[in-house]
N, C-alpha and C positions, 0 to 999 in steps of 0.2 A: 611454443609448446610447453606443457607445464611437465612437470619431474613429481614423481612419486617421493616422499623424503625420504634422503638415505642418510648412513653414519658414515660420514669418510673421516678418512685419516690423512694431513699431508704432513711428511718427513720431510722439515726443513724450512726454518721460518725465514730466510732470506728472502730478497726482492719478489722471486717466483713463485717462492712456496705462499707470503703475502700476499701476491695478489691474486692466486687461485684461489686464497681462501675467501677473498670480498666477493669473485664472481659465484663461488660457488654457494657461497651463501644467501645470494638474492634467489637461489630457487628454493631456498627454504630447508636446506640441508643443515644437518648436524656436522661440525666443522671444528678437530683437534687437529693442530698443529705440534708437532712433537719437534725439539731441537735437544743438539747435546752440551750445548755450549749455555750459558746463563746467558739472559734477558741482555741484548745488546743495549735497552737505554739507561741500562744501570752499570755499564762497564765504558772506563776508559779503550774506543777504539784502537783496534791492533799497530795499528802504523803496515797495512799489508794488503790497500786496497789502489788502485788507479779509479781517478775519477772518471764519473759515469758520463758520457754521448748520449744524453737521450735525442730520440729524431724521430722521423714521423711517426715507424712504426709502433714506438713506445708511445708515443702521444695517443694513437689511434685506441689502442688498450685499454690506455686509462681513461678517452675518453665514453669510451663504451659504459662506464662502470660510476659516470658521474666524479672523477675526482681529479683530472688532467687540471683545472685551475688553481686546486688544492697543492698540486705539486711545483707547478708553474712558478708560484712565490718562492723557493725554494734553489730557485737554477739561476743559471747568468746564460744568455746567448749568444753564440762566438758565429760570426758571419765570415770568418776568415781566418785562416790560418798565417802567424807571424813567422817568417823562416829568420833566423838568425846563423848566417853563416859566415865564418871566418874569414875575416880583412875586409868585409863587406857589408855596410850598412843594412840595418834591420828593414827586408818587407815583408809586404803582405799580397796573400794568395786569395781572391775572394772563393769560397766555397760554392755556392750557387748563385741562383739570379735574385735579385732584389727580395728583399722579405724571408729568404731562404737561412737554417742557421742549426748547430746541431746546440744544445744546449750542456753545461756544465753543471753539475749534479753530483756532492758527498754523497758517497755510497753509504755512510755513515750516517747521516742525516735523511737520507731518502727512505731507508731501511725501516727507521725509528721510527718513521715518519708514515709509514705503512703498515706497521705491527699495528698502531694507534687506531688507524682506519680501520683495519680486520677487526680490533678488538670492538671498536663502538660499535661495528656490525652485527657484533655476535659471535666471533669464532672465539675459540677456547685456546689456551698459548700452556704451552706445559715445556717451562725452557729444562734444560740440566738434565732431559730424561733421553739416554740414549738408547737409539732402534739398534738391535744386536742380533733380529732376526725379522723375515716375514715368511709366515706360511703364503705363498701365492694363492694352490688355489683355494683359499679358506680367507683369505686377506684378511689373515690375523697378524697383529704387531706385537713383537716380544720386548720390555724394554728392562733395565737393570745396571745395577752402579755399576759390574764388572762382567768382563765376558765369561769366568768362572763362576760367579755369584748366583744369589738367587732372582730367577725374571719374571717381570708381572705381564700376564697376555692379558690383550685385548684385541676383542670381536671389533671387527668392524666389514660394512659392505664394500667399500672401495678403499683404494688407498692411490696416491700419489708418490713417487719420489720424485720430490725438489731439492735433493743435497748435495746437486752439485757433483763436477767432473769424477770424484771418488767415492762415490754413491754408494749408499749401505745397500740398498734397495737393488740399485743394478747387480750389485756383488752377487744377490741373490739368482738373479735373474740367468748371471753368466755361467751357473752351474747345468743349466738346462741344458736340454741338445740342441744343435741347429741355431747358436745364440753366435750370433757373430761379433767381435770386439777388437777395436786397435785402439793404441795410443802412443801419440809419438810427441817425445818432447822435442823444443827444439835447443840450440846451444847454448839461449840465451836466455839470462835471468833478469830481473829488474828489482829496483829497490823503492822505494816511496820515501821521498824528500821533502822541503818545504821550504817557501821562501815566504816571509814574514811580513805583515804589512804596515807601510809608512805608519810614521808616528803618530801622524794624523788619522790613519785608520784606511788609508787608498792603499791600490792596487800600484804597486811596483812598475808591471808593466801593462800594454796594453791590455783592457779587463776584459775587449770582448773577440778576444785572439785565442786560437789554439796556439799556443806557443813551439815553436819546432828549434834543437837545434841538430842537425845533420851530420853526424861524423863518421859515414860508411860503414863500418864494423859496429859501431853503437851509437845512440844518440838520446839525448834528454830532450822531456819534452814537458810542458808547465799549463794548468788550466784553473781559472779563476776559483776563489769560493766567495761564498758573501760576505765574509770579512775580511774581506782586504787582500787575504793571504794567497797563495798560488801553492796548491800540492803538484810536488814536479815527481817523473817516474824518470829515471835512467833504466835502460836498457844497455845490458851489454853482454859479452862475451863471459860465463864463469870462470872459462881457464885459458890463458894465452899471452899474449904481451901487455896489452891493454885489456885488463878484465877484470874482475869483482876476486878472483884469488891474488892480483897482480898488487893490489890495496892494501899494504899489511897495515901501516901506522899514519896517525894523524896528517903526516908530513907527505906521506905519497897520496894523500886525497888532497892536502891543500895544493898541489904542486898539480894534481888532476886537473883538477878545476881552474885553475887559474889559466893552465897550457889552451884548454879545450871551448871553457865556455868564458872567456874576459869579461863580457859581460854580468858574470851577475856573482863579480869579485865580489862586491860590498856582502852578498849574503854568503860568502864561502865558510865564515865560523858556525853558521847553522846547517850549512848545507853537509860539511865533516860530519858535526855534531851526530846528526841523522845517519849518517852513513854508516856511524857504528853503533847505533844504537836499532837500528829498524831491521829487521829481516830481510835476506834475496830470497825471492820466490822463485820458481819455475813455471814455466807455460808449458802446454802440453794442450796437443788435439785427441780430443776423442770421439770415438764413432760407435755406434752398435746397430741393430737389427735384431731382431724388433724391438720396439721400444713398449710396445704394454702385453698383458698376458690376460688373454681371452678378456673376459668382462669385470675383470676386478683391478690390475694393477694398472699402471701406465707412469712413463717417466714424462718428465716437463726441464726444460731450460736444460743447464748442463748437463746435468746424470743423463741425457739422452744425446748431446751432441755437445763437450767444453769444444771451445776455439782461442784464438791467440787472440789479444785484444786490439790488433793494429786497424781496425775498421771501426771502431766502437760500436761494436752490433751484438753482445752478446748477451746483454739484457735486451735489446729492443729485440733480439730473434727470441729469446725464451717468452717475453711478454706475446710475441706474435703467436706462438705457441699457444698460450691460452687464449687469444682472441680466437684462433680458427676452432679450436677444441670447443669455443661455447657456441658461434656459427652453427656448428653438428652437434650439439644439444637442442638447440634450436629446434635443427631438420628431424633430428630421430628420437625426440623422447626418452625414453624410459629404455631406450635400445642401446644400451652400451657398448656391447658388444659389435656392433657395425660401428658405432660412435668413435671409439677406439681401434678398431680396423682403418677408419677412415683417417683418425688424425696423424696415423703414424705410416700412411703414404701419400698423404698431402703435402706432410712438414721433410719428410728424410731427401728427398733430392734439393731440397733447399737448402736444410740444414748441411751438406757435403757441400752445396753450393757456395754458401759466406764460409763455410770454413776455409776450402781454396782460396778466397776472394780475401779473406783476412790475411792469410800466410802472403799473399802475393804483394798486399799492403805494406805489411813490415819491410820487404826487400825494397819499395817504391818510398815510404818513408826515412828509410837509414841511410841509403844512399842517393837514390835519382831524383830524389827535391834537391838536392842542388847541382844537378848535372842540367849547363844551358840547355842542351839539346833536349833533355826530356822537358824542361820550362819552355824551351818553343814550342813543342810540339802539342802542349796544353794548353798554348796561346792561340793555336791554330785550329785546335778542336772546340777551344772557348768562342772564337770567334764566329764559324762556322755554326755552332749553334744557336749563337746571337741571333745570328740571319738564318737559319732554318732549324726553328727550336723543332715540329713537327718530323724532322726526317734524322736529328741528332742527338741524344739524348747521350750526356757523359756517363761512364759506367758509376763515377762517385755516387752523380745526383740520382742516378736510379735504385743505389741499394741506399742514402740517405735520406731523400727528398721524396721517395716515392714507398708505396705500398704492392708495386709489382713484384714478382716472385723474385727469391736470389737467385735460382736457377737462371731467369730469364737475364738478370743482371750478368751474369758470369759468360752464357754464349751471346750476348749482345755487346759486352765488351770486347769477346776475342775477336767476335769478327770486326769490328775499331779499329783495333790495335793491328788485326791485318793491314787494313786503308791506309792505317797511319805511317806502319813499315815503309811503304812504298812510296807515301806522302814524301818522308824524312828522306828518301833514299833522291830527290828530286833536283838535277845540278843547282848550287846556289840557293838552297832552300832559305838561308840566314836571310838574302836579300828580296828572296820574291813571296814568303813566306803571307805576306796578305793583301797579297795580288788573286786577280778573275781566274787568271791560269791554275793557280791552287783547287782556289772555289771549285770551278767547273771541274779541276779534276777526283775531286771527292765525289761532286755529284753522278758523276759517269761511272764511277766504281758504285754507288751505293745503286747505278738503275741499273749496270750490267751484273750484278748479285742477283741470285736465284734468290737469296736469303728474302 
């Protein structure tokens, strides 16, 4: 269906604010991108990103739009997670079935990489100009050097906020009545490290590994770039025994890292180095309702739902985000107003969805990858779905490998993890673990379910 041309406005040139603006541009729309920050490919990156999981859904977006090969050059493919856990030789976890793989991705590079795309398309990029207000229902944008200063408005028919978990746009929006909002950090901060590549220019460790190392209270974890190098994020507690406040001086990070990760001594002068040199960040989930205002505003990616990053979904949910949004341009035209009714009860029981499904991650990444019992117990539902992929689908491979709802992902795991309770609860489960007796007692639970 064709679109009337309109003047939109998106706040926020990152990953989602770029790629709404390539989609929104093939209908022929007028398309300003407003950022507050300068032209990220003219700046040394912050040191304050974790690399990007792109997977299906993000694949699906991009490929809608003509440019999923374009980025493809760009990633490295990890079919498998490497656990490294202490006194215990390094393995590996495969993530799905043959061919399956979530990809590694500079958010730094990707970014760049998509401003380029927007821009040969046609959208207009106005960095260093900050949004300080929006009229909603006028979907005028105010922008200006200082919040007391003098501000220059501009008209526009629609507007977007893409800027992310602390959104200028949402600010506005939470002044309204009947505007629902939470946000809940959680105790743990992370920092962005790096491990350097051989002399040669290879990859240190395995290059197409998620790198995991497991320490219950916090844990580092490491993911390929295309030169050689591996950006690692630690995760840990800000204040407590072992924590990011517990680290005053060079000597209690080398003493860190040596106790916790032996492995990757050789890079411990860089790994310090980093540690006091790059920021802790905070994670935090947010929520709201509603997310657009009648026929003019609407949020996308985080300003509408931030989540923790321990699922890698939080680009591929904001990118999903614009795929079903252009779906319902499609169906309704020049009807915005349904358009945006629609997308924002399509997308919010999802978007609550991977946000749970992320939080539940973290606690399954930091500690219970290396608890045996939970490693059998994935050995038992791996197997099982070997031999009956049709009636078992892992909750992983459905929020990574598949394009079904998160919702669907989150109640078709719990009920799993029911099965699996009772599975584990089974005398001698170590030894009969893939025996017929298991088999058949999955299969009896999944036909005497209502579900």
């Amino acid at each position: 269906m064709t679109q009337t041309k309109k003047n939109i406005a998106i706040i926020g040139s990152g990953l989602v604010g770029s790629l709404l603006a390539i989609y929104l541009k093939k209908y022929g729309h007028t398309i300003t991108v407003f950022d507050r920050r300068p032209d990220i490919r003219e700046v040394e990156f912050s040191g304050r990103s974790i690399n990007l999981a792109m997977s299906n859904r993000g694949w699906k977006a991009l490929r809608e739009v003509g440019i999923e090969d374009e980025i493809r050059k760009i990633g490295i493919p990890l079919d498998k997670r490497a656990m490294h856990v202490i006194d215990k030789p390094e393995y590996f976890q495969k993530y799905g079935k043959e061919g399956e793989a979530i990809w590694s991705i500079s958010r730094g590079v990707l970014n760049k990489k998509m401003i380029d795309l927007a821009e040969q398309a046609g959208v207009e990029f106005r960095f260093e100009e900050k949004v300080w207000d929006v009229d909603l229902p006028n979907a005028q944008v105010f922008t200006g050097e200082t919040e007391k200063g003098a501000w220059k408005a501009y008209d526009f028919d629609l507007v977007f906020g893409c800027d992310g978990a602390f959104s200028r746009v949402r600010h506005k929006m939470q002044r309204r009545s009947r505007f629902d909002y939470s946000q809940d950090f959680i105790d743990v901060g992370y920092k962005e490290l790096t491990i350097p590549p051989n002399e040669d220019g290879s990859h240190k460790l395995d290059k197409n590994s998620f790198h995991i190392w497991p320490r219950g209270q916090f844990m580092f974890i490491a993911m390929p770039n295309l030169d050689g190098s591996f950006t690692c994020t630690l995760f840990m507690p800000f204040e407590g025994e072992v924590s990011f406040e517990s680290i005053k001086k060079k000597e209690d990070a080398i003493q860190f890292f040596s106790t916790y990760f032996p492995n990757v001594r050789k890079d411990i002068e860089n790994l310090t180095h980093d540690f006091f040199k790059n920021p802790t960040s905070a994670m935090v989930t947010m929520k709201c309702f509603p997310w657009t205002y009648w026929d003019k505003v609407a949020l996308v990616g985080d300003s509408a739902h931030a989540i923790v990053p321990f699922y890698g979904q939080g680009m591929n949910a904001g990118f999903e985000d614009i795929y079903v949004l252009n779906e319902l341009i499609r169906t309704n035209g020049d009807d915005w107003e349904t358009i945006f009714r629609n997308y924002q009860e399509v997308r919010k029981p999802n978007a609550d969805a991977i946000a749970e499904l992320s939080y539940r991650n973290f606690m399954e990444m930091s500690s219970r990858t290396a608890d045996p019992l939970f490693l059998l117990q994935k050995k038992i539902e791996k197997r099982f779905a070997e031999k009956h992929p049709e009636k078992w689908i892992p909750a992983y491979s459905r929020v990574t490998f598949s394009d079904r709802p998160y919702a669907e992902a989150l109640a078709e795991g719990d009920f799993q993890e029911k099965i699996m309770k009772d599975i584990m609860a089974m005398p001698n489960i170590e030894t009969i673990w893939d025996s017929q007796e298991v088999e058949d007692k999955i299969l009896e639970a999944l036909k005497d379910s209502s579900h």
